[in-house]
TORPALUM-684900 format. One record per residue (C-alpha): x, y, z; residue number from 1. Coordinates in Angstrom, 1 decimal. Layout:
N
X, Y, Z, lotor
X, Y, Z, NUM
...
//
This chain:
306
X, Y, Z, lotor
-66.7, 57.7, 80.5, 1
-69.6, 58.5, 82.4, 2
-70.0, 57.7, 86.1, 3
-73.4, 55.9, 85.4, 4
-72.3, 54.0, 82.2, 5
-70.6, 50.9, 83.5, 6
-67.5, 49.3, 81.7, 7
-69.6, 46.5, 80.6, 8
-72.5, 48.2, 79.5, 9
-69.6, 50.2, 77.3, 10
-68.3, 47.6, 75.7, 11
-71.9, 46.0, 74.8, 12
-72.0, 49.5, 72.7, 13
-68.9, 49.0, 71.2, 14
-70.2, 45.4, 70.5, 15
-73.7, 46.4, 69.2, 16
-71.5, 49.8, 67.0, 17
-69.3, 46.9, 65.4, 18
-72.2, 44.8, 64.7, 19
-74.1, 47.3, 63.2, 20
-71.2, 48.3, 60.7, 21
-70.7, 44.9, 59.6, 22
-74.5, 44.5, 58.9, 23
-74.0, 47.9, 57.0, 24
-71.3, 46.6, 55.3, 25
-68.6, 48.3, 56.9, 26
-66.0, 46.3, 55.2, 27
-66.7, 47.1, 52.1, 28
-68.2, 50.8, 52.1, 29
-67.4, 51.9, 56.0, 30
-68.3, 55.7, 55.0, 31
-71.3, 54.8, 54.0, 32
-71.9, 52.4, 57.2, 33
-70.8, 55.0, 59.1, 34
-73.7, 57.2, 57.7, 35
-76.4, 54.4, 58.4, 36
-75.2, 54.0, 61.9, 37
-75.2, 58.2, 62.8, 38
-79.0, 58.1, 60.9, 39
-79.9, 55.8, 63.5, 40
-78.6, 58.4, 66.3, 41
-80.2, 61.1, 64.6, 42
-83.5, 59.2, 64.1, 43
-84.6, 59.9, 67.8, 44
-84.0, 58.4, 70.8, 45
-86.8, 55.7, 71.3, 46
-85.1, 54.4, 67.9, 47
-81.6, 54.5, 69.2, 48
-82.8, 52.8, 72.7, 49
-84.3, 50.3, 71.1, 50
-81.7, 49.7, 68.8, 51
-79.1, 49.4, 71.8, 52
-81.7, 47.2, 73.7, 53
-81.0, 44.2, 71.1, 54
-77.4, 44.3, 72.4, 55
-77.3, 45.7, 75.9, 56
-79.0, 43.2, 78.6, 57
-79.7, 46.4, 80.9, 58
-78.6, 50.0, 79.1, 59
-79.7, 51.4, 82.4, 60
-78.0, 54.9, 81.4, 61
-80.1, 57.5, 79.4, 62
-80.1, 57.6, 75.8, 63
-78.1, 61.2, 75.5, 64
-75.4, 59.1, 77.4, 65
-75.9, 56.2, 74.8, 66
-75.7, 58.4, 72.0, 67
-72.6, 59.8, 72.9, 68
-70.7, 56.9, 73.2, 69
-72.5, 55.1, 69.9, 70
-71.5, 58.1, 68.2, 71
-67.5, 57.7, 69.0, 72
-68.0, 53.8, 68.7, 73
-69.0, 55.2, 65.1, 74
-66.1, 57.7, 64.5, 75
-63.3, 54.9, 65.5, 76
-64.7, 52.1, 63.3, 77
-65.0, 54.6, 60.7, 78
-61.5, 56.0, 61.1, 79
-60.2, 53.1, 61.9, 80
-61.0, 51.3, 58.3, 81
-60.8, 54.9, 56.1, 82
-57.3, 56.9, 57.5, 83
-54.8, 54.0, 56.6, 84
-55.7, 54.5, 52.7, 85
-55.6, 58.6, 53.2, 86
-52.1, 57.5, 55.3, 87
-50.4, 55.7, 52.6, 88
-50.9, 58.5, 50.0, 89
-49.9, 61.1, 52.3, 90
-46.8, 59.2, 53.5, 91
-46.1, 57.7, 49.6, 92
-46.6, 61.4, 48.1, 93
-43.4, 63.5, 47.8, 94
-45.7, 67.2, 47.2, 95
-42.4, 68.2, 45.2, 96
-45.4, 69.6, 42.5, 97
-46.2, 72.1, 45.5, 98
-43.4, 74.3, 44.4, 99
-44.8, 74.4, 40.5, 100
-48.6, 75.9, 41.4, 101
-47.9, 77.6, 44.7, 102
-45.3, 80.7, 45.1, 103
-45.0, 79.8, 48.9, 104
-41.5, 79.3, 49.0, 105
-40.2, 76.3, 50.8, 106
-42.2, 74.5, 53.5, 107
-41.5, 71.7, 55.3, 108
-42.9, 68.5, 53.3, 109
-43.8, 66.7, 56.9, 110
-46.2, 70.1, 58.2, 111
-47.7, 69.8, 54.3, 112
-48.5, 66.0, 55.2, 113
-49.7, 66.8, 58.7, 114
-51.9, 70.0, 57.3, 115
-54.0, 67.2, 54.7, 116
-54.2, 65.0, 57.0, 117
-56.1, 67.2, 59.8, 118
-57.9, 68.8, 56.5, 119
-59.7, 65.1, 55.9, 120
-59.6, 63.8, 59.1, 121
-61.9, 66.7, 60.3, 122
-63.8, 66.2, 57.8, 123
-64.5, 62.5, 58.1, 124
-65.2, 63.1, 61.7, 125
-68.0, 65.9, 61.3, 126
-70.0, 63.5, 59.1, 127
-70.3, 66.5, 56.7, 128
-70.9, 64.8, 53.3, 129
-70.0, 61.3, 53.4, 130
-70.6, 60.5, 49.9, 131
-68.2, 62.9, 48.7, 132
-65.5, 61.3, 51.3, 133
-66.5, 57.9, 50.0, 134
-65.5, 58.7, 46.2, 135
-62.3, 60.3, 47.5, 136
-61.7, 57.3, 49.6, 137
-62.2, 54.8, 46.6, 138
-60.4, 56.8, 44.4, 139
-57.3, 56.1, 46.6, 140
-57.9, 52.4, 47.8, 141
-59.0, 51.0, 44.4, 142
-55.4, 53.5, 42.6, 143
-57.8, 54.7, 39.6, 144
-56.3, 57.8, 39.1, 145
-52.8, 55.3, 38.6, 146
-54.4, 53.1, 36.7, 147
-56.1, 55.2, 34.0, 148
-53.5, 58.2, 34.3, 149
-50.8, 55.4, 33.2, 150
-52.9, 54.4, 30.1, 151
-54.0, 58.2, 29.2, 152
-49.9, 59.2, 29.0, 153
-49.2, 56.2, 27.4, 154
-52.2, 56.5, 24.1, 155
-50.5, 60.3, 24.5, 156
-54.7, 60.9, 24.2, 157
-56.4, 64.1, 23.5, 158
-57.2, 63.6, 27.0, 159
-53.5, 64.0, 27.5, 160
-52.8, 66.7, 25.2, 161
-55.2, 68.8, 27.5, 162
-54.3, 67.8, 31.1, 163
-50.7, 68.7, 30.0, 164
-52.0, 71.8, 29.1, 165
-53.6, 72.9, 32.4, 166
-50.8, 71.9, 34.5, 167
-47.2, 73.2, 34.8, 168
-44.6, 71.9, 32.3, 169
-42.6, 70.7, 34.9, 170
-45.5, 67.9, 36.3, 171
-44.4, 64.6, 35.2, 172
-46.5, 61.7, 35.4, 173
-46.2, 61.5, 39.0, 174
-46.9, 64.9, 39.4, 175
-50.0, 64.6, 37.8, 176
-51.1, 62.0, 39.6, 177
-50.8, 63.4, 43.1, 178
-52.0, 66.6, 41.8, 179
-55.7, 64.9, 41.5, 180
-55.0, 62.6, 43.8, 181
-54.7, 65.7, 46.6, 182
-57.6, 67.4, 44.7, 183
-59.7, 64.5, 45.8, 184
-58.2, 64.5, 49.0, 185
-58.9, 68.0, 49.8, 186
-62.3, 68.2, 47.8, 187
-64.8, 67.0, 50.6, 188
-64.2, 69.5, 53.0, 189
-65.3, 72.1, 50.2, 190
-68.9, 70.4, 49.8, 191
-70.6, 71.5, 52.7, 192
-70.3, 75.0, 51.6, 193
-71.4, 74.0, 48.0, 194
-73.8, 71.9, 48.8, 195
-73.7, 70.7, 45.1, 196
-76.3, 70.1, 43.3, 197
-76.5, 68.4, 39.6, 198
-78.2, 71.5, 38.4, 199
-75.9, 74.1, 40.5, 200
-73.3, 76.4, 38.6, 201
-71.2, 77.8, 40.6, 202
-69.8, 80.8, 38.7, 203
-66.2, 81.7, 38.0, 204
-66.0, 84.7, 40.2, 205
-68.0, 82.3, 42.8, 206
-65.0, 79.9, 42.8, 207
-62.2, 82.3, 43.1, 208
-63.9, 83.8, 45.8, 209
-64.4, 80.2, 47.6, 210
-60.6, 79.3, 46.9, 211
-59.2, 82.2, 48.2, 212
-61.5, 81.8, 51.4, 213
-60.3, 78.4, 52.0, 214
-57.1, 79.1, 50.7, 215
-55.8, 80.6, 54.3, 216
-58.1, 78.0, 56.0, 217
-56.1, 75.1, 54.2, 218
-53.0, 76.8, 54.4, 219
-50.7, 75.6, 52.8, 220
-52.6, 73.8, 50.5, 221
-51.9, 76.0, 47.0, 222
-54.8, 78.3, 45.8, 223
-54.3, 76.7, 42.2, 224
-55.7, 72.8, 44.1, 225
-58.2, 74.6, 46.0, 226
-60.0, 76.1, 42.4, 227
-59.6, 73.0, 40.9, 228
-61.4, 71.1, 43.5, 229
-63.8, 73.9, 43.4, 230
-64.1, 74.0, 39.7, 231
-64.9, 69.7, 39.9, 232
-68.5, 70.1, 41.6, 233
-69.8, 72.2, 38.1, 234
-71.2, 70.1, 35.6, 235
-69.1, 70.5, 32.4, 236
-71.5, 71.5, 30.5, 237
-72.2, 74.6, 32.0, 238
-68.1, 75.2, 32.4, 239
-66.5, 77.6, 30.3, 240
-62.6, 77.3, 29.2, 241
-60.0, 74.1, 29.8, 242
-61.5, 71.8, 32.2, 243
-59.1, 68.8, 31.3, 244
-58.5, 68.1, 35.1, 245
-61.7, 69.4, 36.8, 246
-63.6, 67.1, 34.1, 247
-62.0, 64.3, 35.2, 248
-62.1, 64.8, 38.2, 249
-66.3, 64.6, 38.1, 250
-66.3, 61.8, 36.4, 251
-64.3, 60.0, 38.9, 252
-66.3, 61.3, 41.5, 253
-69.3, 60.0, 40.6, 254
-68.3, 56.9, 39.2, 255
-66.6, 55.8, 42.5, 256
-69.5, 57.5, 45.0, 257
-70.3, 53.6, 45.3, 258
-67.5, 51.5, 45.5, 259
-66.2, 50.0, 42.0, 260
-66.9, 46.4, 41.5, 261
-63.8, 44.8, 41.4, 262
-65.3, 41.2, 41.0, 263
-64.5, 39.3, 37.2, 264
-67.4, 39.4, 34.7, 265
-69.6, 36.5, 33.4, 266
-68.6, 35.4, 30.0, 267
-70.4, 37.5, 27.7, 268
-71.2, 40.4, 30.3, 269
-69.4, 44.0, 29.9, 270
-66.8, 44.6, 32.8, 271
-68.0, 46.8, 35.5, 272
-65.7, 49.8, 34.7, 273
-66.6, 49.7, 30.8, 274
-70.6, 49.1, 31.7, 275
-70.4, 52.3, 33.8, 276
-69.0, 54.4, 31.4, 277
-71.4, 53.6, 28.7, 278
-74.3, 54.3, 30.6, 279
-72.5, 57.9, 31.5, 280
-72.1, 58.0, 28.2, 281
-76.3, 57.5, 27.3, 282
-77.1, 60.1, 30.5, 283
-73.9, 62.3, 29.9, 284
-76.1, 65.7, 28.8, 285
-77.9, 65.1, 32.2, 286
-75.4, 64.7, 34.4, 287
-72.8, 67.6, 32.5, 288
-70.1, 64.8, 31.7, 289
-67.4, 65.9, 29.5, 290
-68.3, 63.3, 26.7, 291
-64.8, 63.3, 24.5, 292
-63.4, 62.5, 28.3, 293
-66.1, 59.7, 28.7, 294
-65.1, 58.0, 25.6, 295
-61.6, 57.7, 26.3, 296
-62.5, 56.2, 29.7, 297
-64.9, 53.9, 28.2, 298
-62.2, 52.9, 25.7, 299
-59.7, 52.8, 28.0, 300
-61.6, 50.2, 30.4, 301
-62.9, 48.3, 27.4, 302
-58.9, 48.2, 26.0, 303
-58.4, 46.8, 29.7, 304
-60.8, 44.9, 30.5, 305
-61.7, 46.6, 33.6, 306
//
């Protein structure tokens, strides 16, 4: 801390950081707080003094000074609700599925977990594309990929058919599962390069040129996760070949870019998972959905209720 920023002035930041994320609802979306609060950094400094003002009786420091310690106020109560859900995959997930799409050799399961962390973690402090971080982030706190993976293997779906497919024969269910799951994981550090766009094809010699980039970067995250993850920001509709996983994986992102509501429905009124899917369904030509994987969704969450 700086000379000139007194302890108490600090810890009226850290009080005016916190009470902007709760205002910003920081409990229920905090990457999305997180980007309200660094808008207000970013904004100019007049905005950010006068913001601090409201909760510092004297901020007698200059606003570069504020700024900086707003902006790791920011960081921590960001991290600090995001990185346990990212920690309980990472620590719950075997990576045994490494060996089947990746022709490494052996490598230590704790330097994979340590490797994905860092690869998320840097991204969630850079601020780089927060909404693609917050679908990733829902994925894992709200378990979709468990809960609708569980109910695709067990209709042994179309849906099914294809996944199994795409993957190595070896993936069980649990395989399959942590293969998207790490997808996700790993996917937001590839937007800021992509910089998708709903209209944005990114071609196939594009992607294998992109994977094999971040391949050594990631390392050693498999090539074969890195492509998929690529593959996920096209719209299907412009996609050529078996995009079982990479469909699916678009969906997902989009429907959890705002967290699902996970409240029960009024009498009467669709659930919120079901609701979703059939408006995807009206705007799926627009948006590139995959519409034979739509209506298993839809089904699915109509089936369950969801």
């Amino acid at each position: 801390m700086s000379a000139t920023v007194k302890s108490e002035e600090a810890a009226e930041i850290k009080r005016c950081a916190e009470g902007l994320f709760s205002r910003y609802g920081g409990d229920s979306d905090p990457i999305i707080a997180g980007l309200f609060m660094r808008r207000i950094i970013s904004s100019g400094e007049e905005n950010l003094g006068e913001v601090i003002s409201q909760y510092c009786s004297d901020p007698c420091h200059d606003n570069e000074e504020l700024r900086q310690i707003f902006y790791q106020e920011i960081l921590s109560l960001v991290s600090s609700a995001v990185i346990p859900t990212i920690n309980r995959f990472i620590d719950d997930c075997d990576f045994n599925f490494f060996d089947a799409v990746s022709d490494s050799g052996s490598i230590s399961v704790e330097f994979i977990r340590e490797r994905i962390y860092f690869i998320f973690k840097e991204t969630l402090d850079s601020g780089a594309g927060e909404i693609i971080l917050n679908s990733s982030f829902n994925i894992l706190r709200y378990r979709i990929i468990d809960k609708y993976l569980d109910e695709i293997f067990a209709m042994e779906s179309e849906l099914y058919r294809e996944i199994i497919k795409e993957v190595p024969k070896s993936f069980s269910l649990k395989d399959c599962k942590n293969f998207i799951k790490t997808i996700f994981v790993v996917r937001p550090s590839l937007y800021p390069e992509i910089n998708w766009k709903s209209t944005k094809h990114i071609s196939d010699e594009e992607r294998r040129v992109i994977a094999k980039r971040y391949e050594s970067r990631f390392r050693p995250i498999p090539c074969r996760i890195i492509d998929e993850a690529v593959k996920s920001f096209n719209p299907m509709n412009v996609t050529s070949g078996s995009n079982a996983v990479a469909g699916l994986v678009y969906i997902f992102d989009l429907f959890c870019r705002v967290s699902p509501w996970q409240g029960v429905p009024e009498p009467g009124a669709e659930p919120p998972h079901k609701s979703w899917f059939s408006l995807a369904l009206i705007n799926s030509e627009y948006f590139g959905f995959n519409t034979g994987i739509l209506e298993e969704l839809y089904c699915i969450a109509g089936e369950r209720n969801w």
